[in-house]
C-alpha positions in Angstrom: 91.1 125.1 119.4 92.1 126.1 122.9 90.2 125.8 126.2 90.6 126.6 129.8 89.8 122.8 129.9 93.0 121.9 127.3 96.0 119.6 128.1 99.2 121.2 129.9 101.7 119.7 126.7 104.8 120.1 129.3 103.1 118.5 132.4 101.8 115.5 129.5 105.5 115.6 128.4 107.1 115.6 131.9 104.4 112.9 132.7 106.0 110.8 129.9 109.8 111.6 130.7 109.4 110.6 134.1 107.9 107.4 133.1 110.8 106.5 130.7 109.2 107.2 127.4 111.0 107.4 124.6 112.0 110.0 121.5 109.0 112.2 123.1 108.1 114.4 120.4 105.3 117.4 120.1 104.5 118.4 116.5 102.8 121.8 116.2 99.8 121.3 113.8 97.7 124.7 115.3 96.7 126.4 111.8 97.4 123.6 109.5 94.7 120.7 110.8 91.5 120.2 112.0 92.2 116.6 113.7 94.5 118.6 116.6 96.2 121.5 117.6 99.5 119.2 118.9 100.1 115.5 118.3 102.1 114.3 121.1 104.1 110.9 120.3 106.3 108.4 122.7 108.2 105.3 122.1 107.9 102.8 124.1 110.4 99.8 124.9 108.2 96.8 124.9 104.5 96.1 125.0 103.8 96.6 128.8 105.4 99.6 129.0 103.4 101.0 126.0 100.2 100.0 128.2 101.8 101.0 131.2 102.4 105.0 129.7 98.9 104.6 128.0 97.6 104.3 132.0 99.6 107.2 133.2 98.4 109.1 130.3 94.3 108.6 130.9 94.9 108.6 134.6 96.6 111.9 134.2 93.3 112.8 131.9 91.4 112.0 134.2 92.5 113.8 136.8 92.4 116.8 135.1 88.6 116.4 134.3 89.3 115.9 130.2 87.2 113.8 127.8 89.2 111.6 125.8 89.4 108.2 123.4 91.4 105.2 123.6 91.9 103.9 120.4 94.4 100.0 119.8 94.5 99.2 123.0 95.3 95.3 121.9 98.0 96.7 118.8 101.7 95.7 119.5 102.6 98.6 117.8 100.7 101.8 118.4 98.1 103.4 120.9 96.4 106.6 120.2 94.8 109.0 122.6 92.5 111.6 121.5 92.1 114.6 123.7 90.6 117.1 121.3 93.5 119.6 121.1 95.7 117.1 121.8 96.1 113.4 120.2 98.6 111.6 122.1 100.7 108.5 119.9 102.2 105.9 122.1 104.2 103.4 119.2 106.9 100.5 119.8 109.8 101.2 118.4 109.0 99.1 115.2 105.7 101.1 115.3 107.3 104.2 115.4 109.3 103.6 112.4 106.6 101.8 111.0 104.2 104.9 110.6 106.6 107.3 110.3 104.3 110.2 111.5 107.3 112.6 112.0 107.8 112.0 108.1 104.0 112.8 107.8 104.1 116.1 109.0 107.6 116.9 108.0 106.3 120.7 107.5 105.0 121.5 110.9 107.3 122.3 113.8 108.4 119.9 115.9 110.4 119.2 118.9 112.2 116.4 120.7 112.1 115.8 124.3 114.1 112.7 126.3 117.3 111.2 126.3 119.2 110.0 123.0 119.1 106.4 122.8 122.4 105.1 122.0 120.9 102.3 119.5 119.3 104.5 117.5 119.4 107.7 115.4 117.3 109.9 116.3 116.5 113.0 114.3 118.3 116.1 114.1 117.0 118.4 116.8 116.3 116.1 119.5 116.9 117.5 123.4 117.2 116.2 126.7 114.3 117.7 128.4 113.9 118.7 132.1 110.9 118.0 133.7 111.6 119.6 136.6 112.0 122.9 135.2 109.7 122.1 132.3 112.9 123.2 129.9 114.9 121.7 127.1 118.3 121.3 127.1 
């Protein structure tokens, strides 16, 4: 499913880190679905923060000329972005664990990008990422 035209995952996840998002995670689903090549999710730490990365996220759309869909706008507890290869969840934290999408598609690779948040476990794997360098660490 890739085209000249298809998102840059670690300038979408830099966007996010930079913006405070967080548990960012990218879960590799090239080969095993037809909905995306990469689902990109985020938490967020309160409602207007979850709009506020939703903006960066179509501005930064935008500017790069891509068609996409913006779908729960008005949900408290997740916003979904549909980019074709890419579908990009935004969740509050009670969202997050709500749908469990990690749990979903526990078989396809994943990684973890952000800082740890000390109230919460996250899962095993997760890394500090650099957005700088475009690097985990």
């Amino acid at each position: 499913m890739q085209s000249p035209e298809a998102v840059n995952l670690k300038e979408l996840v830099a966007l996010l880190s930079d913006r405070h998002g967080e548990k960012i995670a990218v879960i590799d689903l090239a080969g095993q679905s037809t909905i995306a090549d990469h689902l990109v999710l985020v938490s967020a730490k309160s409602d207007i923060h979850m709009r506020t990365l939703k903006d960066y996220v179509t501005d930064y759309l935008d500017e790069q000329n891509l068609d996409f869909y913006v779908e729960g706008e008005k949900s408290p507890k997740w916003i979904l972005i549909d980019a074709g290869d890419v579908v990009v969840n935004i969740f509050s934290r009670k969202g997050r664990e709500f749908y469990r999408l990690e749990s979903i598609w526990a078989d396809a690779p994943i990684e973890y990008f952000g800082e740890e948040d000390e109230d919460d476990e996250s899962p095993q794997g997760f890394r500090k990422y650099d957005s700088l360098t475009g690097r985990g660490y």
